[in-house]
VEXROLUM-234419 format. One record per residue: x negated, y negated, z negated of N, C-alpha, C in turn. Coordinates in pm, whole numbers, padded with zeros to 5 digits, always signed. Layout:
% VEXROLUM-234419
XYZXYZXYZ...
//
This chain:
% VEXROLUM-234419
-06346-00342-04897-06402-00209-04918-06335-00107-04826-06217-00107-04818-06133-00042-04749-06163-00056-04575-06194-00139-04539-06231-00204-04367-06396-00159-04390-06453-00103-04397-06593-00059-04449-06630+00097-04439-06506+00167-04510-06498+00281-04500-06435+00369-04395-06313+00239-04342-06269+00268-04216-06371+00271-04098-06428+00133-04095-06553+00126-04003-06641+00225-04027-06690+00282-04106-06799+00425-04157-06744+00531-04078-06641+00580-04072-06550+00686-04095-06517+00668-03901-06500+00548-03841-06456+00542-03734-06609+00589-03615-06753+00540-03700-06846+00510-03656-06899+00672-03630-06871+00772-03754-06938+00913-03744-06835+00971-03657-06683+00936-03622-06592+00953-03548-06667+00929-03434-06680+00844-03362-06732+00810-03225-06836+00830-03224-06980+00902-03244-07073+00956-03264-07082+01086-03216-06974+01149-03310-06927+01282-03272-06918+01309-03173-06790+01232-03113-06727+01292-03047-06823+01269-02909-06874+01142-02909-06976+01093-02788-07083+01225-02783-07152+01276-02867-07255+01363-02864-07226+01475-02839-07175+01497-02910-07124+01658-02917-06949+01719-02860-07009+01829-02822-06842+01902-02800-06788+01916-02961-06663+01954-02889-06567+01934-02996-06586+02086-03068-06630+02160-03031-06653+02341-03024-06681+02363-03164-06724+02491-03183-06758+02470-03341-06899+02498-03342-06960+02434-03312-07110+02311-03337-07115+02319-03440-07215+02369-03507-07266+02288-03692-07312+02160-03653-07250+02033-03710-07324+01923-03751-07338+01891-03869-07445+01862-03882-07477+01764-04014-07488+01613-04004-07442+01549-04137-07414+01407-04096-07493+01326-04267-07500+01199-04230-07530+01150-04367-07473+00979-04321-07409+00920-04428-07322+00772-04378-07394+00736-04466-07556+00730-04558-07573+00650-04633-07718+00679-04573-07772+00685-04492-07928+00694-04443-07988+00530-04478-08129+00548-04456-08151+00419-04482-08287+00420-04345-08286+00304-04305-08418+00271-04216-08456+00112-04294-08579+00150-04325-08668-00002-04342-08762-00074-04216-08747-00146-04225-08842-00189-04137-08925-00330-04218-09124-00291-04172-09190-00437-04177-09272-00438-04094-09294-00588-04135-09361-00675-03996-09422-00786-04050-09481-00735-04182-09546-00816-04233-09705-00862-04215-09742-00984-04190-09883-01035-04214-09947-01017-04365-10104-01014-04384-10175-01016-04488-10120-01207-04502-10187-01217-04616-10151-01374-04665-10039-01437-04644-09937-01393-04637-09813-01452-04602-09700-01383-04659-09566-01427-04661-09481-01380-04730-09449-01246-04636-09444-01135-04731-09421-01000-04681-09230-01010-04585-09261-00961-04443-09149-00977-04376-09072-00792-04381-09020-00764-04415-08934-00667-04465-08790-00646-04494-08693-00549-04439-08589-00550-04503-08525-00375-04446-08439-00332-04523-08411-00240-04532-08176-00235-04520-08197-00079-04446-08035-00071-04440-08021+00042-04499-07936+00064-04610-07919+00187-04691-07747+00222-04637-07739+00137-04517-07573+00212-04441-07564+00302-04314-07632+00339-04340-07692+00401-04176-07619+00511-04153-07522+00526-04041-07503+00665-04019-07569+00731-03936-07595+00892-03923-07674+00980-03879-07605+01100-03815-07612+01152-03739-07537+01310-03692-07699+01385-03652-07675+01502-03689-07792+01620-03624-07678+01756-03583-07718+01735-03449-07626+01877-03414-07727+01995-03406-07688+02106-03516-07792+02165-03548-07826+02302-03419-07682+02322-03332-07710+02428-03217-07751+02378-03117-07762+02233-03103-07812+02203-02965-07944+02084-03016-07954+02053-03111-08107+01950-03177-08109+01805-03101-07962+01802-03077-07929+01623-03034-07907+01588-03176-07953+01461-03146-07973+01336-03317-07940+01208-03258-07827+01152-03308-07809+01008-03317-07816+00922-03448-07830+00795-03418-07801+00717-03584-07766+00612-03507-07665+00541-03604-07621+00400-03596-07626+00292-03737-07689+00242-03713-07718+00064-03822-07640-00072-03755-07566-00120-03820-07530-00232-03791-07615-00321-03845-07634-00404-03781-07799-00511-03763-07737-00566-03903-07606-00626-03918-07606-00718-04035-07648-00675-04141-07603-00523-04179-07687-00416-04255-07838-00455-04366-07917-00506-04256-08025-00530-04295-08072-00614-04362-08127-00568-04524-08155-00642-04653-08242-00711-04664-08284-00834-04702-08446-00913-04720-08392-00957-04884-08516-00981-04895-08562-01071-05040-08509-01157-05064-08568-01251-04883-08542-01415-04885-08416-01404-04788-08303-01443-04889-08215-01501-04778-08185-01598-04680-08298-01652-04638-08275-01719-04567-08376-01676-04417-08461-01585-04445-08543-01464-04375-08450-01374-04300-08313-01385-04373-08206-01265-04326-08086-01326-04224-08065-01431-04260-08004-01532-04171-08110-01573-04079-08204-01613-04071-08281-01641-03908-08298-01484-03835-08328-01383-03912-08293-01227-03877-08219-01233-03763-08058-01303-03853-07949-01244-03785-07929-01366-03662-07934-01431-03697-07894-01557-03582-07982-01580-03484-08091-01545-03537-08222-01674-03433-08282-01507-03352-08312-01417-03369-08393-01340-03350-08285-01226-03293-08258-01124-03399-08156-01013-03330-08008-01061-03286-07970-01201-03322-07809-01215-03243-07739-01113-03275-07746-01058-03381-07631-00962-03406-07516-01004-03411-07428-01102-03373-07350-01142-03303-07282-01093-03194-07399-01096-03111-07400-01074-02941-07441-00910-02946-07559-00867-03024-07601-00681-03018-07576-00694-03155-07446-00619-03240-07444-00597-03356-07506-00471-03388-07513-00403-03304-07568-00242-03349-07721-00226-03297-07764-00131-03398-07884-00060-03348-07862+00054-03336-07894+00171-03199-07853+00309-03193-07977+00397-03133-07988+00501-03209-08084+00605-03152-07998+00712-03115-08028+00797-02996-07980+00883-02909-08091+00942-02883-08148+01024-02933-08233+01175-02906-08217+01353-02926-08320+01402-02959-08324+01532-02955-08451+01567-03045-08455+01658-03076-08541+01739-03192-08606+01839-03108-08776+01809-03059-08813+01931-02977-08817+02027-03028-08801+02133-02970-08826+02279-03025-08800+02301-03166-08653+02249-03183-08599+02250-03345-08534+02373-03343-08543+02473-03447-08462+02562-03498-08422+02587-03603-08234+02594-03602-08207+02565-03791-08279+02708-03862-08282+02806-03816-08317+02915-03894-08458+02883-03950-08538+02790-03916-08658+02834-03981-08738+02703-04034-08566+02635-04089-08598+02537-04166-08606+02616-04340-08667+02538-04392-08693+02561-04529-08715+02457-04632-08748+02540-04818-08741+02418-04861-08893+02345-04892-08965+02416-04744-09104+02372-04755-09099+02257-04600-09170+02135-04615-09173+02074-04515-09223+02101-04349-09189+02031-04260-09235+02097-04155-09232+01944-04023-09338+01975-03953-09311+01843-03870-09246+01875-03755-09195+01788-03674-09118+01807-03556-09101+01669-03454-09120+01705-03312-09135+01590-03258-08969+01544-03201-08953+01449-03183-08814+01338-03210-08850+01298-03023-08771+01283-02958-08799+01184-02838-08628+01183-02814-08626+01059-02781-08533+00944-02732-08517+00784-02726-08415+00743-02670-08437+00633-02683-08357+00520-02781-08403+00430-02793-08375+00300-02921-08313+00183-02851-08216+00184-02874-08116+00053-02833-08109-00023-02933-08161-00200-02880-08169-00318-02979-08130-00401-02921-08107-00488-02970-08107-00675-02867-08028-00640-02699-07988-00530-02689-07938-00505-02578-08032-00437-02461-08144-00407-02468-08227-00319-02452-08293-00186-02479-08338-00113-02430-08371+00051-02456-08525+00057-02437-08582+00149-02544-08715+00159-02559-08758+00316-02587-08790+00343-02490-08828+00492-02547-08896+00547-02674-08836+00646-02763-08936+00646-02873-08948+00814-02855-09081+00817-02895-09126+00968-02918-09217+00925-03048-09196+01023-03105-09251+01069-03293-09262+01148-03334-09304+01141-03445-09262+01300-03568-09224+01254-03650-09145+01350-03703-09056+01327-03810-09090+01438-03869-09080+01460-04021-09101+01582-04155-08950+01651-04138-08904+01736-04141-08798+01814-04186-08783+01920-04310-08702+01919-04361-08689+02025-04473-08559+02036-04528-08477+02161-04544-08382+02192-04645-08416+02151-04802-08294+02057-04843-08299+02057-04967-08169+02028-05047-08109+02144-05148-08036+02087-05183-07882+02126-05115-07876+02227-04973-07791+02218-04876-07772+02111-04815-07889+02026-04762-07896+01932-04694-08014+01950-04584-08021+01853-04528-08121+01849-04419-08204+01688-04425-08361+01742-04463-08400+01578-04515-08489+01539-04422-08484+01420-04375-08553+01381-04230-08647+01294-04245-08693+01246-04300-08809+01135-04269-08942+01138-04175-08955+00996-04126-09069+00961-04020-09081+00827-04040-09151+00743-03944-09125+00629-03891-09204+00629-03771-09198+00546-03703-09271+00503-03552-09292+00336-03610-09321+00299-03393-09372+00091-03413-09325+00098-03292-09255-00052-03315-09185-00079-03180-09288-00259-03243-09298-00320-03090-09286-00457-03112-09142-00559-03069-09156-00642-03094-09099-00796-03055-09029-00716-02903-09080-00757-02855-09128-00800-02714-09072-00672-02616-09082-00586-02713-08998-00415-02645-08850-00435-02628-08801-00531-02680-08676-00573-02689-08598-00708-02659-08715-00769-02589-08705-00918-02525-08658-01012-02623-08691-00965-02778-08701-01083-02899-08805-01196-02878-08756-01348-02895-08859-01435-02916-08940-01468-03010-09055-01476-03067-09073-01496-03179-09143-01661-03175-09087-01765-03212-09112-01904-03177-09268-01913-03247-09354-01993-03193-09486-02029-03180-09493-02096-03347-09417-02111-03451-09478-02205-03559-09451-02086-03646-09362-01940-03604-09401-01811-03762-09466-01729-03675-09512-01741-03531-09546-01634-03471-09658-01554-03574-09791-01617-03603-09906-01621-03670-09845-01495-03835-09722-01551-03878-09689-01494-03987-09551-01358-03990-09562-01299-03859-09507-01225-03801-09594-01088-03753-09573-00979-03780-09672-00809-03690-09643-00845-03591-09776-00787-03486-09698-00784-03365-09644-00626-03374-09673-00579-03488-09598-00418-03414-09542-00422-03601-09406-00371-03568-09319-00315-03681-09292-00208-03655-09356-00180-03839-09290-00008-03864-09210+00020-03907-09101+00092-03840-08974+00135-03875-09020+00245-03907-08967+00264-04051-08969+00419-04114-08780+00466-04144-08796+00590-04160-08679+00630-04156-08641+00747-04277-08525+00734-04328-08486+00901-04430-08349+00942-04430-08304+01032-04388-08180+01061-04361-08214+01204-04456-08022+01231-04518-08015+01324-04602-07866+01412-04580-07873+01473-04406-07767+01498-04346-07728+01651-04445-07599+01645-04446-07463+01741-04493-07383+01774-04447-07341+01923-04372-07259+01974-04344-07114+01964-04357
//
């Protein structure tokens, strides 16, 4: 538990400091975000799993946004769906992390509220050791003295030079939706 919290704690550490000046910047942060992702077929066992460890930074004077997931992170049903996950497919081994590095267009904290509001997201998505540009929208809203983020986008396979072998291809999306909710705090 202790090597967990260190790793958490080291992860919004190097985040920081990578993104942002050291200045006095408002950031907001959240170490318990979650991203799901599926890639499920009709008639087949639903392919899905979710990371409720996610850390997040939003630097609220300059509208740079990172997040980091460690691939192992990621929850399934079937454990044994989660082990070919990790071994056969993402090698989180070899790319343990997943990282987004963007910006919030035309974001301004003043005229957030506790009514929702959309906003477009562009940057890019590091997986498998590759980068994929993502542009989106994401909902924003104060709640709570927080800052609540949800969206999702679709990346495929193949954006990330994953194989998907010819006997689950059939029972595999070709496009997965990653949705996202972060619940950043000052």
């Amino acid at each position: 538990m202790k090597n967990k919290k260190t790793l958490g704690l080291a992860v919004v550490l190097l985040l920081s400091l990578f993104l942002f000046n050291v200045n006095a910047q408002q950031k907001y942060i959240d170490k318990s975000g979650e991203i799901r992702f599926e890639a499920s077929e009709k008639l087949f066992e639903p392919v899905e799993a979710t990371n409720k460890a996610v850390t997040a930074v939003l630097n609220v004077d300059t509208a740079e946004f990172a997040s980091l997931a460690l691939v192992t992170g990621f929850r399934f049903k079937n454990s044994l769906m989660e082990e070919h996950f990790n071994e056969n497919y993402i090698e989180s081994e070899t790319y343990p992390k997943a990282i987004f590095r963007g910006k919030l267009i035309g974001f301004d904290f003043s005229n957030l509220s506790n009514d929702s509001m959309e906003i477009e997201v562009d940057g890019k998505l590091e997986l498998h050791g590759k980068e994929k540009q993502i542009k989106t929208t994401v909902s924003l809203q104060k709640m709570d003295n927080a800052i609540v983020m949800k969206g999702d986008f679709k990346v495929t396979p193949s954006d990330f030079d994953i194989s998907i072998p010819a006997i689950v291809k059939n029972k595999i999306a070709k496009e997965v939706i990653v949705s996202i909710q972060f619940k950043l705090k000052s």
